[in-house]
N, C-alpha and C positions, 0 to 999 in steps of 0.2 A: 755846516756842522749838523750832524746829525740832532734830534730831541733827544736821545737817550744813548749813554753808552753804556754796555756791561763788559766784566772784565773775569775771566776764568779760564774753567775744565772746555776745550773743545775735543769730541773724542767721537767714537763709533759703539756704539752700543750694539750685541749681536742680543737680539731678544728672541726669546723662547717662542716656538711657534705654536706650543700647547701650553695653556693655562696651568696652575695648580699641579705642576711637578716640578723636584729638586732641579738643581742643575747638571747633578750626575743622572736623574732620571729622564731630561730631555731629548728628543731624537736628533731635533735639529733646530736651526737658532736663522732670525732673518737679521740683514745688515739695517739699522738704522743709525741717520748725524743723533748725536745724543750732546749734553752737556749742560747743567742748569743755565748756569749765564747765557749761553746760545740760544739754550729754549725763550727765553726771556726777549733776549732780542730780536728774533722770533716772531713770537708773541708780540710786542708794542707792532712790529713792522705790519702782521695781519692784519694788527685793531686799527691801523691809519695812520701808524708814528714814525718818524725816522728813525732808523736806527741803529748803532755804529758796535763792533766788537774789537776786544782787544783779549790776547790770548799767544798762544803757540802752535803750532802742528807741523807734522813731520812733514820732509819735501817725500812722499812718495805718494804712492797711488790715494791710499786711506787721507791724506793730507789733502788732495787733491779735490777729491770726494767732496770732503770740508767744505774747504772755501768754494763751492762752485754751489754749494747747498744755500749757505748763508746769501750770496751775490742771489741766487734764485729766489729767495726769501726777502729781499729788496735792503738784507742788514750791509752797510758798509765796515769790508773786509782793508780797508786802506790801511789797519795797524793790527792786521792781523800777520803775526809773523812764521817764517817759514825756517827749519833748522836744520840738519843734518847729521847733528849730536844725536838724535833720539828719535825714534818712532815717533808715530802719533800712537794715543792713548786708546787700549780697547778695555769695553767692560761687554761682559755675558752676565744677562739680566735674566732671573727667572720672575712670569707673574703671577698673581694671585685673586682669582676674586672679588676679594675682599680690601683689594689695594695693595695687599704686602708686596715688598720685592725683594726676592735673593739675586746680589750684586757679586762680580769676582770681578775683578781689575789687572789689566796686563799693563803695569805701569812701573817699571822697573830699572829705569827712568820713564817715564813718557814725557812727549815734550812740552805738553803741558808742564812741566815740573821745570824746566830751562828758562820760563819768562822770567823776565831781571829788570831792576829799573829802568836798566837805560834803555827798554822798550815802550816806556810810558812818557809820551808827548801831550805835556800840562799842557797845552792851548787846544789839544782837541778834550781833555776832558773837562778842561774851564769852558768851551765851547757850547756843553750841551748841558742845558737844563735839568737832566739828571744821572746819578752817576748807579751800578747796582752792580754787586757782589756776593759771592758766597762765601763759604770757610772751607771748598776744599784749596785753593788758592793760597789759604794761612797755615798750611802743613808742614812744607819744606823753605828755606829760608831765602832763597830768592823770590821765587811767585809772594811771598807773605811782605816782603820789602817791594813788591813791585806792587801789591795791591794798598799798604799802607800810604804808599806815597800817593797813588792815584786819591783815594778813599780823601786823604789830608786834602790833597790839592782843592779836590770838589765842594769839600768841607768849607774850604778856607776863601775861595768863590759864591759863598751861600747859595750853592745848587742842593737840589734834593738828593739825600743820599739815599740808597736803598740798599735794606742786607737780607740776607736769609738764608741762614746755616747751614742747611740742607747737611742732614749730620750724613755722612758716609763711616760706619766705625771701622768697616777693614781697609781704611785710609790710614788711621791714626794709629799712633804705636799704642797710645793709652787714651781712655775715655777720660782722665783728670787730665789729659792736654790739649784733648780737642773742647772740653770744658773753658778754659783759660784763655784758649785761645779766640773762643767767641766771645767770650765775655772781655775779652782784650777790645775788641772789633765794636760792640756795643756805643761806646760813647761816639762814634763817627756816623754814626748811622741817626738818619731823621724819621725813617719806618723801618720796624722790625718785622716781618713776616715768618713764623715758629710753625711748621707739622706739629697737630696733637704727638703726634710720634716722639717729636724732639723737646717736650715741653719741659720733660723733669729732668734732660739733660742739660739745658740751657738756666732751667730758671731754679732747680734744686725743690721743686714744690711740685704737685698735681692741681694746685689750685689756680684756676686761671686769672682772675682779679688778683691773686697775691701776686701770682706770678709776672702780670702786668706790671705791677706797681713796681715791680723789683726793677723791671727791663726800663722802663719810663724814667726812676732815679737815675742810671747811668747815663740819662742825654737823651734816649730819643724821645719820639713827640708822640707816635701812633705805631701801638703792635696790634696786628692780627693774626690766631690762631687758626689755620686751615683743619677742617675735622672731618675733609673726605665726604662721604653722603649725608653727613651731617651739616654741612655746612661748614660756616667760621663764626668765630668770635671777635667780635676788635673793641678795642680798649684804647679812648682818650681823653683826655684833661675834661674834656665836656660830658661825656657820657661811655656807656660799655654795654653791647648788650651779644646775644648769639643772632646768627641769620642763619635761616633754614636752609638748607641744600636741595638740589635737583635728582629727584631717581631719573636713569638713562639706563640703558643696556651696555654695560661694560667688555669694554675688550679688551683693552689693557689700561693703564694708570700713567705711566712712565710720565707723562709731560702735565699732568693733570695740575699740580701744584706753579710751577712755571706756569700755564698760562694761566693760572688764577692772577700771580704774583706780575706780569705784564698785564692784566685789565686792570688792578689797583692801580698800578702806576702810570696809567695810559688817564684812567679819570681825574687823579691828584697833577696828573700836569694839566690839563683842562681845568682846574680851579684854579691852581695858582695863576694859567697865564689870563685868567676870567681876572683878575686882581684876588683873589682869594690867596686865604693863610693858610697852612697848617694850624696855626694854632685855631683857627676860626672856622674851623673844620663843624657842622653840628651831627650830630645824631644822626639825624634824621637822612643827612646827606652820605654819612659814610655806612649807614644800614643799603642805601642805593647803589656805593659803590662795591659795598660788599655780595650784594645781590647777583648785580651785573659780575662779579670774579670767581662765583660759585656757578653760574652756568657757563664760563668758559672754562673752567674745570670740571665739569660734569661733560663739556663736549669734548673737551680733549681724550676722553675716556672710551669716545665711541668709536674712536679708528684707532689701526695700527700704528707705531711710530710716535713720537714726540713730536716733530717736527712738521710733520706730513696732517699731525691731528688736532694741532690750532686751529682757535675757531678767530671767524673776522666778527668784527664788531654788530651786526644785521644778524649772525647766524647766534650769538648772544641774546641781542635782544630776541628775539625770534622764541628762543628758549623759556624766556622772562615772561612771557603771553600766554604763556600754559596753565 
């Protein structure tokens, strides 16, 4: 059984091959695997963890593509399922500088949108000491039934849950349902990981302690705020403070967040399987862990690709000695 399974969007992302133009202004676009949960698993596989995906993709080429990405990634594809109903899922990504990204989605069904319970086998997610999710998943009413049950399951196993909204709004018919629906998803979750982006969509506030306080009443235990070259923020029962971020030379952003969100969770499984709690998490420990998740999002930043621009756990530290 893998350490960590994630459950989501697996797609192909065609991204911009020039910076800082529309997406009606770009010439030409590169193919990359894209998809947060994928980046994620990903991400823990680079950092030294096992780790397992659960999802949909079309049986054709672009599907193919897929899983043969993930299997080179060292992520186990053993419930990753294959359909015939529906493409696999493309987005055309414009990038920015400054991190922004203009997203368009060829999802109309995509097959991501076909996962259904009865794709969700509880002994591999009881199996693996943590389970991790996003909200595009909680959109259309199967993938949001198929990730609830997983989410409960893992829940219901005292494994570490992990969420992060990862808000996409030209997903949602309305920004008061992709609201709802995260804040649905909240109390299953043991770490909340919020984009400064997504903060006042998720939490109703700008202020980051309030906003904490809000997201911690619902259930979980530890939020951190990702804030790009800024760093992050994290916010626990013990303490809360900001951690400063790494300047790199940017190339593009795309995976920056994901592999931030797999170093956190690649360190929180190293404590707990140390005998460590979350709740016995201190300060001091999660400034380090936050440390180490701001230079692998600062490295994902320096190459093309999402998937291709994870950094391993050495090329991290490595960063941290500067």
């Amino acid at each position: 059984m893998p350490d960590l399974v994630c459950l989501g969007e697996l797609l192909i992302d065609f991204v911009a091959v020039e910076p800082n133009r529309t997406l009606r202004e770009v010439p030409a676009f590169r193919r990359a695997p894209g998809g947060a949960p994928a980046n994620v698993a990903c991400g823990v596989a680079r950092l030294g963890r096992t780790a397992g995906f659960i999802g949909k993709i079309g049986s054709e080429p672009f599907g193919d593509f897929l899983q043969q990405t993930l299997r080179d990634a060292g992520v186990d594809t053993s419930h990753l399922a294959r359909t015939n109903e529906a493409r696999t899922t493309l987005a055309f990504v414009g990038v920015h500088d400054d991190g922004r990204k203009e997203i368009f989605f060829y999802r109309n069904p995509g097959a991501d949108m076909l996962l259904a319970p009865r794709d969700i086998d509880e002994s591999y997610v009881e199996g693996a000491a943590c389970f991790h999710f996003g909200s595009i998943s909680l959109i259309d009413s199967g993938p949001k039934a198929a990730t609830l049950k997983a989410a409960q399951v893992a829940k219901k196993a005292g494994r570490l849950v992990s969420f992060d909204p990862n808000w996409r709004p030209a997903l949602w018919d309305s920004r008061e349902r992709g609201h709802l629906e995260i804040k649905t998803a909240l109390p299953l979750a043991d770490v909340v990981k919020v984009s400064q982006e997504e903060w006042h969509l998720v939490t109703g506030t700008d202020d980051l302690a309030e906003g904490a306080e809000g997201i911690l009443a619902a259930g979980p235990r530890l939020v951190i705020v990702s804030m790009g070259e800024k760093g992050c923020y994290f916010h626990h029962a013990t303490g809360a403070a900001r951690v400063p971020g790494f300047k790199v030379h940017v190339v593009e952003c795309t995976g920056a967040g994901d592999a931030f969100v797999a170093s956190i969770l690649v360190d929180l499984l190293d404590h707990l399987e140390t005998g460590g709690t979350l709740e016995g998490l201190t300060p001091a420990a999660l400034e380090r862990f936050c440390r180490r998740a701001n230079a692998a999002g600062a490295l994902a930043c320096t190459k093309a690709g999402a998937i291709p621009a994870l950094p391993t756990r050495a090329e991290a530290e490595q960063l941290m000695l500067r």
